[in-house]
TISEKE-680039 format. One line per 10 residues: number of its first residue (from 1); for each residue z, x, y of C-alpha. Coordinates in Angstrom, 2 decimals, m for minus. Each point is the difference from the previous one (the first is absolute). Layout:
<sites>
NUM = Z/X/Y; ...
</sites>
This chain:
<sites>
1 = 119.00/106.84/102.16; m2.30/m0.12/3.07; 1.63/3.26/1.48; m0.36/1.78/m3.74; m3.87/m1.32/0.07; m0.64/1.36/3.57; 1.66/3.15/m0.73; m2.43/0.31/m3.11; m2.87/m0.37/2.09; 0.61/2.57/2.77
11 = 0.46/2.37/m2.28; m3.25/m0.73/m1.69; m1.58/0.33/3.21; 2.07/2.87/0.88; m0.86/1.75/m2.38; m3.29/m0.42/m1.86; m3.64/0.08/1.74; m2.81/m2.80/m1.16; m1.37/1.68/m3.14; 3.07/0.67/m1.17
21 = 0.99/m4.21/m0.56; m1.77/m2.15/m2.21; m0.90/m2.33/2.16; m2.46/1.69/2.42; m3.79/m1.68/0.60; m2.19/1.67/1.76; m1.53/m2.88/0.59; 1.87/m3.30/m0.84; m3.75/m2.18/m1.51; 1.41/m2.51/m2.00
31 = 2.49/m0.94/3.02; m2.74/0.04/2.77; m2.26/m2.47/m2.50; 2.61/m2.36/m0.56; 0.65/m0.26/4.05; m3.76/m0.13/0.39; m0.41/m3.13/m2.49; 2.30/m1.93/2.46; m2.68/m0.35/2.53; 2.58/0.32/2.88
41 = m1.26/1.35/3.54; 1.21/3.22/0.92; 2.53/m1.29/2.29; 1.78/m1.66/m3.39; 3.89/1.43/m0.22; 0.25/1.93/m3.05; 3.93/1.98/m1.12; m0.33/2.32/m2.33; 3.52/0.25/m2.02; 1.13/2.90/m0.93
51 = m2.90/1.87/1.65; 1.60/3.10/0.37; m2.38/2.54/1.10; m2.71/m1.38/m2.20; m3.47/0.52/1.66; m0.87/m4.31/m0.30; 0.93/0.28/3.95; m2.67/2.25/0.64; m2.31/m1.71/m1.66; 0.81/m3.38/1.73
61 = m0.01/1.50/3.94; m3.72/1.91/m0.97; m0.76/m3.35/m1.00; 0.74/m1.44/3.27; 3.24/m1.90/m1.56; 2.45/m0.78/3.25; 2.93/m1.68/m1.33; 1.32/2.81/m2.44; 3.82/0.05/m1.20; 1.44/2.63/m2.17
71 = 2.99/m0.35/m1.36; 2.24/2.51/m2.19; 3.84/0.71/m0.66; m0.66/3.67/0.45; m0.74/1.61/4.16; m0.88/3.04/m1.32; m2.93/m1.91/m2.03; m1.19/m1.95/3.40; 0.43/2.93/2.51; m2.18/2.06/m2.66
81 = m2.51/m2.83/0.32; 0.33/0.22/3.59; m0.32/3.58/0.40; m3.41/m0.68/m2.07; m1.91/m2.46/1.93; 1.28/1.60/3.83; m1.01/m2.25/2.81; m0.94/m2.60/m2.49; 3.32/m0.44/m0.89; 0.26/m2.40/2.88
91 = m1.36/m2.63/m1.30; 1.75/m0.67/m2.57; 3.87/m1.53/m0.71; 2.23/1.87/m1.74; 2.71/m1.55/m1.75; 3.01/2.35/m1.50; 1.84/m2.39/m2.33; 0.66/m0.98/m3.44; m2.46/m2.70/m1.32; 2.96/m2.12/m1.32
101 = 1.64/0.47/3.68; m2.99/m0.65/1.66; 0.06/m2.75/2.74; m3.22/m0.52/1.64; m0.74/m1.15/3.28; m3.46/m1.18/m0.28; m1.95/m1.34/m3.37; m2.99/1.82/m1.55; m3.66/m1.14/m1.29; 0.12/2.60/m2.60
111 = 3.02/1.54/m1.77; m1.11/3.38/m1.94; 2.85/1.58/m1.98; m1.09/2.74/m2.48; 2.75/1.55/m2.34; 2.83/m1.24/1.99; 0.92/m3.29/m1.73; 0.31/1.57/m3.19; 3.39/2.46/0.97; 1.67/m3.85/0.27
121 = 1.72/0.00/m3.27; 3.17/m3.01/0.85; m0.88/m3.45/m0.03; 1.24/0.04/3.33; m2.04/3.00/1.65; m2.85/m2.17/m1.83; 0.75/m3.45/1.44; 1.23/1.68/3.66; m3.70/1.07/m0.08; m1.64/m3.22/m1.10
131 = 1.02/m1.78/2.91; m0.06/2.37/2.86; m4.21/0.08/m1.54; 0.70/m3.93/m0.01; 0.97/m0.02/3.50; m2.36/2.58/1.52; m3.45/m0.66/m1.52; m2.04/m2.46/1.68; m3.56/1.16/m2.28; m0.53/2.20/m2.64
141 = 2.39/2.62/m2.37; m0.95/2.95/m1.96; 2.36/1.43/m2.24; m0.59/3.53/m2.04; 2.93/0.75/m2.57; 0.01/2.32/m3.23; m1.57/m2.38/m2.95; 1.72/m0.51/m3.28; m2.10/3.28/m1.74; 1.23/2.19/3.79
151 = 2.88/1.99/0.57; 3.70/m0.96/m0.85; 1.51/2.09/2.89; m1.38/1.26/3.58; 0.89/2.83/1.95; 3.34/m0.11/m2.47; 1.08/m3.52/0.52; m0.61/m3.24/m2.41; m2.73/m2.55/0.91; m0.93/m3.16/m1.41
161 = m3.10/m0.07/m1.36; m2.92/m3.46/m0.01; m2.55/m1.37/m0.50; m2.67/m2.51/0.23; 2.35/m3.05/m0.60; 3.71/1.53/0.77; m1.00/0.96/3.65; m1.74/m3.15/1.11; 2.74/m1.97/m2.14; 2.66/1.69/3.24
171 = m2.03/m1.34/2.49; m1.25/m3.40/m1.21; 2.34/m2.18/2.34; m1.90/1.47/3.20; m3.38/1.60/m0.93; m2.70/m1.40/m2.92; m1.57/3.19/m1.46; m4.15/1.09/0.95; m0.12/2.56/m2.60; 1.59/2.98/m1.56
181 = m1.00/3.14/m1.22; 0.79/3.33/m2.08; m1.21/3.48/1.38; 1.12/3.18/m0.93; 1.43/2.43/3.19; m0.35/3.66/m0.99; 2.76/2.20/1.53; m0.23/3.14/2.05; 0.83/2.30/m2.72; m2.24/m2.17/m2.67
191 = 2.01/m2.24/m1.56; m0.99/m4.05/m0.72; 1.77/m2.82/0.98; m0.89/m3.59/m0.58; 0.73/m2.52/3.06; m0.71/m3.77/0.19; m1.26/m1.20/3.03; 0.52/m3.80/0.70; m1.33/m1.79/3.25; 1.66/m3.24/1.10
201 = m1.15/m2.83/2.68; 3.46/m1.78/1.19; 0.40/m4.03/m0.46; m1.23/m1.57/3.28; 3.32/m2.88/0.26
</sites>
């Protein structure tokens, strides 16, 4: 399953430029707020999961971020966001793996994972997730998925879609829930889809 997945995602990276998938910010707001309301210094460790070669990194180095971690089952997405940023590059970790294979080696004050937990559609892909977050997170969580009223399928593959009780109901054993909220992402080509954006403080034990 992991090799099919990988395979799927080089050749989306192979293949198609930035405004040609739906997923494309130019500039990644509601993402950037919700790591702002955290109040953490800039030296905080933040991961973004399934960061592909989303432009949140660039964002987070002009903002003098210095702990950055990108991580994304696809090379082709990461040496794309390499090739990008050039000597900035750097400074930041990347990490070529599957989320659900993922075994960190440090923990993070702020997990950021837009529009990769939703492609987990098997209880166990779900749960696998759950507790590497469990393990890893030692402050604060923002997930972005496709709501209940977004899209049934991305970039021809299922998801699961949530929303403001379903997603915080996966993670309530290891993070109590700040707030959540609905925003609608317009695509490159002009299309609407509705996301849910949950943030998530983890349990001090």
């Amino acid at each position: 399953m992991e090799d099919t997945n990988k395979k799927h995602w080089e050749n989306v990276y192979e293949t198609k430029n930035p405004d040609q998938v739906s997923w494309t910010q130019e500039k990644p707001q509601t993402s950037l707020d919700f790591i702002h309301s955290f109040g953490l210094g800039k030296d905080a460790r933040i991961i973004d999961i399934g960061g592909g070669d989303s432009n949140l990194v660039d964002f987070l180095l002009d903002e003098g971020y210095r702990n950055i971690s990108v991580l994304d089952i696809s090379s082709k997405a990461l040496e794309r966001a390499r090739t990008r940023l050039g000597s900035k590059a750097d400074k930041v970790t990347w990490i070529n793996s599957d989320i659900t294979a993922f075994e960190p080696r440090e923990t993070y004050d702020i997990w950021h994972d837009r529009a990769a937990f939703h492609f987990l559609t098997t209880p166990e892909q779900v749960s696998q997730y759950i507790k590497i977050a469990g393990k890893s997170v030692t402050g604060f969580m923002i997930l972005g998925t496709f709501s209940k009223k977004g899209p049934a399928k991305c970039s021809g593959l299922d998801i699961q879609q949530y929303d403001d009780e379903s997603l915080p109901a996966k993670f309530e054993s290891d993070f109590e829930k700040i707030k959540c909220l609905t925003e609608d992402h317009t695509t490159p080509f002009g299309t609407v889809q509705n996301f849910v954006f949950c943030s998530f403080k983890k349990f001090k034990r």
